[in-house]
N, C-alpha and C positions, 0 to 999 in steps of 0.2 A: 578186606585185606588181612591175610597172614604173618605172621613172624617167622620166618625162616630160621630159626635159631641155630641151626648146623653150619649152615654155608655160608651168612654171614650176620653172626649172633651182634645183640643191639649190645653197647657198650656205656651208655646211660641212661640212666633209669630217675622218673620224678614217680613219687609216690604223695599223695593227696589225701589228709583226711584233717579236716578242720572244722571237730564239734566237739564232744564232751571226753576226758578223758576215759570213759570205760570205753567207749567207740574207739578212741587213738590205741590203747593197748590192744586192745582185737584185733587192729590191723596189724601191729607190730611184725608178727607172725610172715606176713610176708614178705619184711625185707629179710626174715632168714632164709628164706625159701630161695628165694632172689643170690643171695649170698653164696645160699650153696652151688648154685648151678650157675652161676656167674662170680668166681671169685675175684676176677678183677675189673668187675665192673664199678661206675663210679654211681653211687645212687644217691639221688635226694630225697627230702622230705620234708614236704609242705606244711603246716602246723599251725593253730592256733597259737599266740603266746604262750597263754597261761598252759598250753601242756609241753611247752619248751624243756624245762627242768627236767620233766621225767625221762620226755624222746633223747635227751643226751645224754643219758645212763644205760643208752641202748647200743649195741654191738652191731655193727655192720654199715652204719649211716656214716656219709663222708660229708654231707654239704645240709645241714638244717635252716629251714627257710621259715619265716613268721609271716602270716595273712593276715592283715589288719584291716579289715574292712572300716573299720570305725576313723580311720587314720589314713595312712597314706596308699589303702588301697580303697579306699571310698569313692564309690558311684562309680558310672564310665571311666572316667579319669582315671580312677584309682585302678581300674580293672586292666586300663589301657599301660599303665604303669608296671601291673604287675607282669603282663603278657609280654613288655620288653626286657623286665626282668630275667624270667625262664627263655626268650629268645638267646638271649646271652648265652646260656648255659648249653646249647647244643644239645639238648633234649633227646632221646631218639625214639625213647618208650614212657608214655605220661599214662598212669592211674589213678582213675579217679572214684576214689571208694567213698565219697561223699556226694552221691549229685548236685550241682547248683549250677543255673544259669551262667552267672557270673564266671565262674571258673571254668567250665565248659568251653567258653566263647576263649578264655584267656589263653586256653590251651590248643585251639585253633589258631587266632590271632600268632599266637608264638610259631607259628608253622610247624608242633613238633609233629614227626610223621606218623608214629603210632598213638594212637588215646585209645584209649579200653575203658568204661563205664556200662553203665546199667541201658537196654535198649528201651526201659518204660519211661521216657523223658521227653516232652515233645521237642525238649533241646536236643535228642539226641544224636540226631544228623549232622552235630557237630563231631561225632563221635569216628571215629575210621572201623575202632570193634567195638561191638554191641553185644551185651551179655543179656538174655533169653531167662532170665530168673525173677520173680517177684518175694522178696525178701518178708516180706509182711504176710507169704505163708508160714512159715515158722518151720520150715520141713527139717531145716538144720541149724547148727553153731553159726552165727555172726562170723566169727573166725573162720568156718570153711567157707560162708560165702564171700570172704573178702578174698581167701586164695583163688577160689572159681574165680578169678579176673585175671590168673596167673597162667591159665590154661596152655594159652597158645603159645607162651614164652617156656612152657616147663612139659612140651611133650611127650606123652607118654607116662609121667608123674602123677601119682596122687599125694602130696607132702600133705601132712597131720599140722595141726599148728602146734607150732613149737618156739618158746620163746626166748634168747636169751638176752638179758640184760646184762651190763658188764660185773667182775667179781666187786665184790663191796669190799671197804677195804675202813676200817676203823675212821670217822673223822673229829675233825676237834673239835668240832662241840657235844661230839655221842659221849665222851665219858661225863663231861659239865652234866649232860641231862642227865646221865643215869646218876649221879651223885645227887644233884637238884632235887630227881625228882622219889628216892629213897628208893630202886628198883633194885629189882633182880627177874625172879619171871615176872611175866605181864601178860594181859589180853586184852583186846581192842574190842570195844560196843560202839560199835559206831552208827549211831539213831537215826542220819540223816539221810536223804534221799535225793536232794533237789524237785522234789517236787516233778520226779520222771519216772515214777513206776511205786504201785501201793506198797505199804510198809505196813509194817506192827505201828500198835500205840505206842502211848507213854507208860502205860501201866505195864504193857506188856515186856520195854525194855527193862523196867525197873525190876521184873519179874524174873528175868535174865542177870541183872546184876545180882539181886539177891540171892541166887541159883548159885556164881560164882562163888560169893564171899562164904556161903555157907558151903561149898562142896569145894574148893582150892587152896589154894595160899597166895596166890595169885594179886595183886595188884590188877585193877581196873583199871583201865585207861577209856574215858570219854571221851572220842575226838568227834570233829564235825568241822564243817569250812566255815569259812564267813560270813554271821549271818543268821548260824546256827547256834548259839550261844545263847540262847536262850533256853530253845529244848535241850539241852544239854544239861542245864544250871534246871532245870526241872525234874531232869530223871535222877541229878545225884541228891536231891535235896534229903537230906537226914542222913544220908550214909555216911560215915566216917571217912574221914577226909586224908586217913591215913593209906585208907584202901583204893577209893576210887577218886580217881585226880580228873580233874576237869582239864581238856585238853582241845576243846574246840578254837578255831582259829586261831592257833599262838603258834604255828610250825608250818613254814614254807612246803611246798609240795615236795620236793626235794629230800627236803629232812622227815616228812611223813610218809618216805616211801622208804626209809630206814629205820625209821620206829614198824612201819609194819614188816621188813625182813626179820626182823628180831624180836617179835613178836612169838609168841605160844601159840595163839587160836585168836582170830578175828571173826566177829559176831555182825553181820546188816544185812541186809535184804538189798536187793539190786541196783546195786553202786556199784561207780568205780573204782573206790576202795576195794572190793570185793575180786574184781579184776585180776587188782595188783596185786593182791594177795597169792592170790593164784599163779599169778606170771610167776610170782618170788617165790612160790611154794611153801608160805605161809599158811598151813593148815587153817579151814574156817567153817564157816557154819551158815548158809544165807538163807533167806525168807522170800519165796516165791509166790505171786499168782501166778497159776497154772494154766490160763487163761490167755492167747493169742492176744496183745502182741508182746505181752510179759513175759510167755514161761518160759521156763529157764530150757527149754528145746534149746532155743536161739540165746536166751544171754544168761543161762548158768553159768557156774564157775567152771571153765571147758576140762581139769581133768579133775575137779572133784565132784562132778555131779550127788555122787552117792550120799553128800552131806548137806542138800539141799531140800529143803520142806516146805511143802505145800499143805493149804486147804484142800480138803474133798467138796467140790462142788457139784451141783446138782446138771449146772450147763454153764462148765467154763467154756464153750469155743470162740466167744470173743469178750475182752474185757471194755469196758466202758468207761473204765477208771474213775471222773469225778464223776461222774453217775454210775456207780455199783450198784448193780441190784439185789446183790448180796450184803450191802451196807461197810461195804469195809473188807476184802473176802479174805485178807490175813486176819482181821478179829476174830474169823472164824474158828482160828488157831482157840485150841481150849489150854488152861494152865497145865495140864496133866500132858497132852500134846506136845507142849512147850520141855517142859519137865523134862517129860520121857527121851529126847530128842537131845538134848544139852546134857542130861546128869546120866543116863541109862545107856546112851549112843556114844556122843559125840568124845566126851570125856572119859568116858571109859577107854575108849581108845586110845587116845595120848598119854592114859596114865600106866 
């Protein structure tokens, strides 16, 4: 089945993606697309809770919806629940840029008439359109294959992703913190990863702060989520506590997507920190394996590519991650590597 967009273009649009926030910002991109070529159209967006805060500092969304599988969309019931939910809403066009069973079915059940997902699902036949792509080839940006689901609805288009989030606008506890916390410029090392894609060590982040303190004036900022306060409280031990402030888990997502607008240069490897930065155009700096289904092909920072660093390895074509056979293949990163990259590139440029 097609979308006739000309002759009788769909007027509601549900947009789906409920996992981790760097995935939610990748998608963001095409409710702009959406936006543009449907200006009065009304759209939703399906979401996780916890990336609630961020999706509602985004430009274009009319109706944000929270999936709570743990709660009151749990098990059939919950499924059966939600799929009365979106029946509500008159649906006309559902995308589903996250596959699951679950949701799949929710979106059939809702009877809405168009669903667009991935055709590699054996659920897929719940689907009306099926998209012909295996994303774990790594051929492209995350971002353009969440648009390739936009295809049939944006004929004749190729849209770039492009993101906007709405203008920021000073709030009342930003001046509190920068008084707090003795600021003026600042740059974010953000160590943590969730445990979804290889990172630097500890030495190697400490090796990074050191780089700052002695090549800036700059203010450290150590942030990291929940959880992560430990490694954090690891990489600043000895440094002066005037320069680099420990800042893991004490700021809403919200208020850390404001500290990273204002932000100088943001420093991690493949997070969704990294993302946002990006979306905000927050100048940064990430740590890639090179290596399928890591490299930054698919989830670099989509317009700074050029300040992303890799290992040279011998046979990245697939990584293995907790089994490296390269033992870590960012350690492979050397100090001098590092160095060069942060004090000779990275910062030369901004200064």
């Amino acid at each position: 089945m097609s979308q006739d967009s000309s002759s009788n273009p769909p007027e509601r649009f549900l947009l789906i993606r409920t996992d981790r926030i760097g995935d939610t910002i990748l998608t963001l991109p095409s409710v702009t697309a959406l936006r543009k070529k449907y200006p009065a159209a009304f759209i939703v967006f399906l979401a996780q809770p916890y990336t609630v805060p961020l999706i509602e500092k985004y430009e274009g969304i009319d109706l944000l919806l929270t999936y709570e599988p743990e709660k009151r969309h749990k098990g059939w019931p919950g499924i059966m629940q939600l799929s009365r939910e979106l029946e509500q809403l008159k649906i006309d066009v559902a995308l589903l840029f996250y596959p699951r069973l679950e949701l799949a079915f929710a979106l059939f059940k809702a009877k809405i008439p168009v669903r667009i997902g991935t055709a590699y699902r054996w659920y897929s036949f719940l689907l009306t359109q099926r998209i012909f792509e295996h994303r774990k080839e790594c051929l492209k940006h995350e971002a353009e294959y969440n648009l390739s689901l936009l295809a049939s609805l944006l004929p004749g288009e190729n849209p770039q992703p492009h993101t906007e989030f709405k203008q920021w606008t000073p709030e009342p506890w930003w001046d509190n913190f920068l008084t707090e916390q003795n600021l003026n410029e600042y740059v974010i090392v953000h160590p943590g990863s969730g445990s979804s894609a290889p990172n630097l060590n500890k030495t190697q982040y400490r090796l990074i702060v050191q780089l700052l303190l002695d090549k800036t004036s700059w203010t450290v900022l150590l942030t990291g989520a929940s959880g992560e306060e430990k490694l954090v409280d690891d990489i600043a031990e000895d440094f002066p506590q005037e320069r680099v402030k420990i800042m893991a888990g004490r700021y809403s997502l919200a208020e850390f997507l404001t500290i990273i607008r204002n932000s100088s240069l943001l420093i991690t490897s493949s997070t969704g920190p990294l993302h946002l930065a990006n979306a905000v155009k927050t100048p940064l700096l990430g740590f890639f394996c090179p290596a399928k289904p890591h490299t930054p092909i698919r989830w670099g920072p989509y317009d700074q590519q050029k300040w992303v660093v890799t290992p040279t390895l011998d046979s990245p074509e697939i990584c293995k991650f907790n089994k490296c056979p390269h033992g870590g293949c960012l350690q492979q990163l050397s100090d001098s590597k590092i160095t060069t990259e942060l004090c000779e590139n990275r910062l030369k440029d901004l200064t």
